[in-house]
KEDOKOL-203897 format. One record per residue: residue in one letter; residue number from 1; chain; z negated, y, x negated of N, C-alpha, C in turn. Coordinates in nm, 4 decimals. Example, Ala and Ser with C-alpha at 12.3 -4.5 7.8 and 13.67 -1.06 7.14 Angstrom:
<atoms>
ATOM  aa    i  ch       nzz       nyy       nxx      cazz      cayy      caxx       czz       cyy       cxx
ATOM   A    1   A   -0.7800   -0.5690   -1.3190   -0.7800   -0.4500   -1.2300   -0.7800   -0.3300   -1.3200
ATOM   S    2   A   -0.7080   -0.2250   -1.2850   -0.7140   -0.1060   -1.3670   -0.7870    0.0030   -1.2900
</atoms>
This chain:
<atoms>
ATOM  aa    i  ch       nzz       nyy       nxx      cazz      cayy      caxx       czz       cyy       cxx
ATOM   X    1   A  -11.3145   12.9384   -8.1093  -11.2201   12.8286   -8.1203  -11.2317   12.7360   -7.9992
ATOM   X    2   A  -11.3680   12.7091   -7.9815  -11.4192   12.6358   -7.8939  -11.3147   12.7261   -7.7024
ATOM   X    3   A  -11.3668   12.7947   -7.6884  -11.2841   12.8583   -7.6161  -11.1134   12.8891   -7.6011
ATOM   X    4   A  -11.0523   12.8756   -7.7155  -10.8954   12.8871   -7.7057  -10.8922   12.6922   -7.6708
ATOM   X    5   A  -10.9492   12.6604   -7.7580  -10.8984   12.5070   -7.7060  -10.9337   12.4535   -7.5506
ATOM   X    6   A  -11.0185   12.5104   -7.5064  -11.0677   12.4956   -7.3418  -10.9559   12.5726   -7.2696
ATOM   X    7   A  -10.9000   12.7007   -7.3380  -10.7484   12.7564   -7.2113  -10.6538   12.7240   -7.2424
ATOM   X    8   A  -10.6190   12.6616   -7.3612  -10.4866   12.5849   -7.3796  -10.4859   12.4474   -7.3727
ATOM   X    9   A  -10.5908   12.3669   -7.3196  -10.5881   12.2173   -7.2960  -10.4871   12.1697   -7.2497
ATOM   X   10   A  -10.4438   12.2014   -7.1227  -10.3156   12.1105   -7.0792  -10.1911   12.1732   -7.1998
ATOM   X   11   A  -10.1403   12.2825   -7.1952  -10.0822   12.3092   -7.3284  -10.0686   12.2200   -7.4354
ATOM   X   12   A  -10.1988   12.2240   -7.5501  -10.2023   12.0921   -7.6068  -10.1880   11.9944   -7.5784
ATOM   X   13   A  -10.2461   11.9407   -7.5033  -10.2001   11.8034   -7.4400  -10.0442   11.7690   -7.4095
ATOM   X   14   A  -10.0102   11.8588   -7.3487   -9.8819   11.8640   -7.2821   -9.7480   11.8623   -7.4387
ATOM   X   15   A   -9.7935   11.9338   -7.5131   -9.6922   11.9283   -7.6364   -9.7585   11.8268   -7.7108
ATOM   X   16   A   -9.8652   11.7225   -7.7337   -9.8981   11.6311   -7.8071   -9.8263   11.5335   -7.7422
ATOM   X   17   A   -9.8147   11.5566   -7.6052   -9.6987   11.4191   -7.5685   -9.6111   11.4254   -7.5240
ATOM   X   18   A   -9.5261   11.5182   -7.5784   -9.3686   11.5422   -7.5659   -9.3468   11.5017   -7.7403
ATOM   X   19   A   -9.4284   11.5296   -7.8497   -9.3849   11.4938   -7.9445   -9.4161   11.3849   -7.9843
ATOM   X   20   A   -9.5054   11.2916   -7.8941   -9.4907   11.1706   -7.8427   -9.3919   11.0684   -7.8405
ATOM   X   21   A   -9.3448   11.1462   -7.7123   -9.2125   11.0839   -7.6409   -9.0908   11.1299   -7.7504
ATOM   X   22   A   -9.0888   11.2249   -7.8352   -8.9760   11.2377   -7.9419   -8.9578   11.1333   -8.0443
ATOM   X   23   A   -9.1106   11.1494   -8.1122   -9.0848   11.0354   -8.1893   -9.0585   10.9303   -8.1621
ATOM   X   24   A   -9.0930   10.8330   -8.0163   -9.1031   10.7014   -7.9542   -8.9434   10.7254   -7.9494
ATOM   X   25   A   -8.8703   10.8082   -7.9355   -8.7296   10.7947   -7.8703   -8.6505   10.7815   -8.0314
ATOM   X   26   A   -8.7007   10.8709   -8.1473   -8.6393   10.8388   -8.2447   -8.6392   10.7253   -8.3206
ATOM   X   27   A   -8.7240   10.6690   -8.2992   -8.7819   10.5591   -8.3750   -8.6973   10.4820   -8.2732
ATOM   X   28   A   -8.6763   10.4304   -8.1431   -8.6104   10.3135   -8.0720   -8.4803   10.3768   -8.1132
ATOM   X   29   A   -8.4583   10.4830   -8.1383   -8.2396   10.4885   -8.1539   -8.2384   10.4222   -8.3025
ATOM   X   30   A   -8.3270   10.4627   -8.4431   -8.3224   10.4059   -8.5795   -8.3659   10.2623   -8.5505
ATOM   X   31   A   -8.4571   10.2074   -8.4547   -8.4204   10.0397   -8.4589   -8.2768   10.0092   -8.3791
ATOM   X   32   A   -8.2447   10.0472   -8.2788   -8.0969    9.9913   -8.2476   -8.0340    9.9996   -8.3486
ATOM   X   33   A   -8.0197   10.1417   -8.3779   -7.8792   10.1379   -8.5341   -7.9286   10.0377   -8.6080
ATOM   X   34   A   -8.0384   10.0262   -8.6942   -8.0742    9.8960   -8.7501   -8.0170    9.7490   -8.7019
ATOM   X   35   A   -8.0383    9.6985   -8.5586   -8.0142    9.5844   -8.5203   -7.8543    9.5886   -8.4816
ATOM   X   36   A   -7.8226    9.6304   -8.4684   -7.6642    9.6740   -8.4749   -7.5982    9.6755   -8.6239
ATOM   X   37   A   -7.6499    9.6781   -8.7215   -7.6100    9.6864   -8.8186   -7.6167    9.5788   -8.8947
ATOM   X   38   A   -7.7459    9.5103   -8.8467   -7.7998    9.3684   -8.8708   -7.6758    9.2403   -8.8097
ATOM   X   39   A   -7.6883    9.2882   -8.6825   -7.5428    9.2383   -8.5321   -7.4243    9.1943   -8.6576
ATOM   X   40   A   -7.3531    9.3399   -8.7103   -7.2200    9.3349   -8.7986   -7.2445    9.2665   -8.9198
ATOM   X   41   A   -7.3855    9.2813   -8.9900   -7.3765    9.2452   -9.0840   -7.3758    9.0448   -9.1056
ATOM   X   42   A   -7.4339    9.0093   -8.9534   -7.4256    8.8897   -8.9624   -7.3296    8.8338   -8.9312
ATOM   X   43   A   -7.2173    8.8839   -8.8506   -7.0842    8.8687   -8.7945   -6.9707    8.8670   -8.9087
ATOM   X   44   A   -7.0452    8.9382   -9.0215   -6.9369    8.9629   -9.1078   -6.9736    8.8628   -9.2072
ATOM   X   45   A   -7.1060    8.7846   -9.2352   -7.0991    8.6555   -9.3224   -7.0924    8.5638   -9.2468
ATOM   X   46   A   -7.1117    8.5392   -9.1017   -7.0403    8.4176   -9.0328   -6.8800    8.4345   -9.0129
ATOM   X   47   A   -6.7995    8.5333   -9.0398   -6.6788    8.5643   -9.0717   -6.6102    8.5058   -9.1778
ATOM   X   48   A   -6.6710    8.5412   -9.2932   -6.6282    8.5253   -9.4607   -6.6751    8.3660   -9.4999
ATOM   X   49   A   -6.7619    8.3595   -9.4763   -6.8056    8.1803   -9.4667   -6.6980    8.1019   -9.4160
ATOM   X   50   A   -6.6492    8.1264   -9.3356   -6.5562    8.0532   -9.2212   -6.4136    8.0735   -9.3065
ATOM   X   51   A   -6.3661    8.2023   -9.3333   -6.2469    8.2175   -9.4088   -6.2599    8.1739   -9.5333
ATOM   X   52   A   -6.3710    8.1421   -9.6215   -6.4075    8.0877   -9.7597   -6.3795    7.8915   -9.7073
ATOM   X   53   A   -6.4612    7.8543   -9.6486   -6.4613    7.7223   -9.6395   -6.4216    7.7016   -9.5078
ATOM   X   54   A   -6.2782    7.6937   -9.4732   -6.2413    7.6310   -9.3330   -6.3292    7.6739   -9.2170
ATOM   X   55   A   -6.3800    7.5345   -9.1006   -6.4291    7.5555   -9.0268   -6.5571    7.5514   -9.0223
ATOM   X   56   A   -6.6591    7.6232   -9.0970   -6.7564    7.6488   -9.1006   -6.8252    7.7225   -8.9750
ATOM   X   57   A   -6.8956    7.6896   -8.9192   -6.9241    7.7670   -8.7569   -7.0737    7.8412   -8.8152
ATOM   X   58   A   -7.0847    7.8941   -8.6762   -7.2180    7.9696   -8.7193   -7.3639    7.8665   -8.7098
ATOM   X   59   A   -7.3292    7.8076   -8.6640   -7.4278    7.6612   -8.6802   -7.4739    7.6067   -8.7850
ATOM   X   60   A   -7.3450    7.5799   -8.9118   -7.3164    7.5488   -9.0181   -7.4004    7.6491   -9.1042
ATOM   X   61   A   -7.3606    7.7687   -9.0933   -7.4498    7.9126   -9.1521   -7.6029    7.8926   -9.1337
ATOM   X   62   A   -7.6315    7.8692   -9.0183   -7.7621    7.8512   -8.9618   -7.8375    7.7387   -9.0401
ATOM   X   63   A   -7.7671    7.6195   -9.0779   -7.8603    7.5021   -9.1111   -7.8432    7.5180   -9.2451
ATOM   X   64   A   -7.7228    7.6010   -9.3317   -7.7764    7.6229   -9.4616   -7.8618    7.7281   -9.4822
ATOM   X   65   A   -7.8941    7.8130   -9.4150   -8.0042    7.8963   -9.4115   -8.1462    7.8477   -9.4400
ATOM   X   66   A   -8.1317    7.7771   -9.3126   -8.2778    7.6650   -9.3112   -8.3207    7.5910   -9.4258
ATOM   X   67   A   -8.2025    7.5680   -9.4732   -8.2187    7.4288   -9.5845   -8.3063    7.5566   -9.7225
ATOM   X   68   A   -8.2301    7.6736   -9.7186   -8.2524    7.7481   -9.7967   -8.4019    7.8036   -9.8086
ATOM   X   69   A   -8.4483    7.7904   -9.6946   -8.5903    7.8796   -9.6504   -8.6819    7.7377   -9.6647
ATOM   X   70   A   -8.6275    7.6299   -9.6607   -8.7132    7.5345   -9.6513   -8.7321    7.4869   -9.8125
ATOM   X   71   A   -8.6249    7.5024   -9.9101   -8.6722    7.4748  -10.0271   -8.7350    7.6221  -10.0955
ATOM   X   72   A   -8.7253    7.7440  -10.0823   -8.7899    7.8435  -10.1039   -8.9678    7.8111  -10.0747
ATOM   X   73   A   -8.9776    7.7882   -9.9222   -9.1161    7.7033   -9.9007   -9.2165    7.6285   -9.9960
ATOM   X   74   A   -9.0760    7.5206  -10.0232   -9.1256    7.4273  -10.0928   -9.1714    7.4598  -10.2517
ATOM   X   75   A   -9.1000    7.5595  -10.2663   -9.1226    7.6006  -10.4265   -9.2959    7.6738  -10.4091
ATOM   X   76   A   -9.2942    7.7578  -10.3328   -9.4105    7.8211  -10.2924   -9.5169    7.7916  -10.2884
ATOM   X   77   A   -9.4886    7.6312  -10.2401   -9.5900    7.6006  -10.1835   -9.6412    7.4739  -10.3272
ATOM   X   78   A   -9.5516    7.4534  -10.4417   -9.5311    7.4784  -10.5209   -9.6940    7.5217  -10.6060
ATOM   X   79   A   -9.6352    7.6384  -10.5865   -9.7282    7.7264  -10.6981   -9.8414    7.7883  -10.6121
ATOM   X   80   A   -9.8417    7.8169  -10.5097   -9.9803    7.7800  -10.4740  -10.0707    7.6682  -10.4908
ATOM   X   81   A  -10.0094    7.4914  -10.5148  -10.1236    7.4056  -10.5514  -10.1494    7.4593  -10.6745
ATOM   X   82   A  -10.0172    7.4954  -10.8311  -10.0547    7.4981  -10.9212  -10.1419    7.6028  -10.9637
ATOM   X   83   A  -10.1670    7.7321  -10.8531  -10.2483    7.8022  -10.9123  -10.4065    7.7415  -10.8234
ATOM   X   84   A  -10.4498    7.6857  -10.7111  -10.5605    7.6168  -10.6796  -10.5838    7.5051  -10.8132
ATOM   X   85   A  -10.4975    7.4388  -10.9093  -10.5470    7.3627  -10.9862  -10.5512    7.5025  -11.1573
ATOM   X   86   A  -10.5260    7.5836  -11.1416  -10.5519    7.7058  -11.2570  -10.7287    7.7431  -11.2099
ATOM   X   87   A  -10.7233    7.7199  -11.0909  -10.8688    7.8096  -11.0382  -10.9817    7.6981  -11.1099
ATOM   X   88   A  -10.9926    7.5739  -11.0788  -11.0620    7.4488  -11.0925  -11.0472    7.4722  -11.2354
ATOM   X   89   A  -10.9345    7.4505  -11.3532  -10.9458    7.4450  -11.4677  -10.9884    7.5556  -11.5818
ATOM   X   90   A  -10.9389    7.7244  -11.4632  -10.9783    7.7272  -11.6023  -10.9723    7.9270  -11.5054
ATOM   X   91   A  -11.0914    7.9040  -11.4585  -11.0702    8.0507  -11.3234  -11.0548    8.1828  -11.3497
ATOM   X   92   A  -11.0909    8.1929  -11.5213  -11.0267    8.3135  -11.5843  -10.9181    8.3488  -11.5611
ATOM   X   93   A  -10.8685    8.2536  -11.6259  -10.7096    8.2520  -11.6026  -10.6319    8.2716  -11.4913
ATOM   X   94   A  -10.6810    8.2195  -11.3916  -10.6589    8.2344  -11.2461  -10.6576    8.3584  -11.1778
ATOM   X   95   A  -10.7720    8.4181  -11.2304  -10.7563    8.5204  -11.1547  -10.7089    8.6537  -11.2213
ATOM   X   96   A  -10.7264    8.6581  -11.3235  -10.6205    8.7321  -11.4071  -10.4591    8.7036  -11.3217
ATOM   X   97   A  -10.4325    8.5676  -11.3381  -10.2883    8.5742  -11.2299  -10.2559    8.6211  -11.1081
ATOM   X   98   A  -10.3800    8.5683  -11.0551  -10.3989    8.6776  -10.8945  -10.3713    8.8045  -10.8647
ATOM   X   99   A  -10.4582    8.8551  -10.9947  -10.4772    9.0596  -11.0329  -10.3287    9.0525  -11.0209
ATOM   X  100   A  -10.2573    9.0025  -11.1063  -10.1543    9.0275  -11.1408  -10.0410    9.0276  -11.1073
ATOM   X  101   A  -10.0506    8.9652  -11.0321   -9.9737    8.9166  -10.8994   -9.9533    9.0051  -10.7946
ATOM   X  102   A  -10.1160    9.0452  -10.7518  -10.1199    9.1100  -10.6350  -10.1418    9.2508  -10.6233
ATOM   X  103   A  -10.1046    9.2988  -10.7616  -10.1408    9.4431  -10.7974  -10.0019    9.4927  -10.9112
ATOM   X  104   A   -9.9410    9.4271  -11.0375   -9.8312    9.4524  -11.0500   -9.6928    9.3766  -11.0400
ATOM   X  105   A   -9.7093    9.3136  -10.9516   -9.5456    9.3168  -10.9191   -9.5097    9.3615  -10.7822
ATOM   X  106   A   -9.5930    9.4980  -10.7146   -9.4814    9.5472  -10.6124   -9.3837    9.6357  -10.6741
</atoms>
């Protein structure tokens, strides 16, 4: 064995990185189509926004976004104090929520 892999080295080598360079090339065409799709898909709710409520710009889209991610945050951040005050009161409980949390709900 030791010997076939010593006369086909560049061989191996040589097809370990061509299928290399295949996958690297498939994987960058499935992220363009992705971000291109992402491109339309955001074009098409800064579109419908705008035809729903007048002159709504993409600016407008943008800062209700924010507002959106910022009270999502806030909820979060939320229930992270209330589970640091579950840990202090009562850590059974706590971490039973943790397990549970972090094991069934994917």
């Amino acid at each position: 064995m030791k010997e076939w892999i010593a006369k086909y080295q560049k061989a191996i080598v040589g097809t370990g990185a061509v299928a290399v360079l295949i996958v690297c090339y498939l994987q960058q065409k499935e992220l363009s189509s992705l971000r291109s799709e992402r491109d339309e898909l955001t074009k098409h709710m800064v579109d419908s926004h705008a035809m729903a409520g007048g002159d709504i710009g993409k600016a407008n889209l943008m800062d209700s976004l924010h507002d959106e991610l910022f009270n999502a945050n806030v909820q979060n951040g939320r229930y992270e104090l209330s589970l640091q005050h579950l840990y202090e009161v009562n850590p059974k409980a706590a971490k039973e929520f943790d397990d549970y949390m972090a094991h069934e709900t994917e």
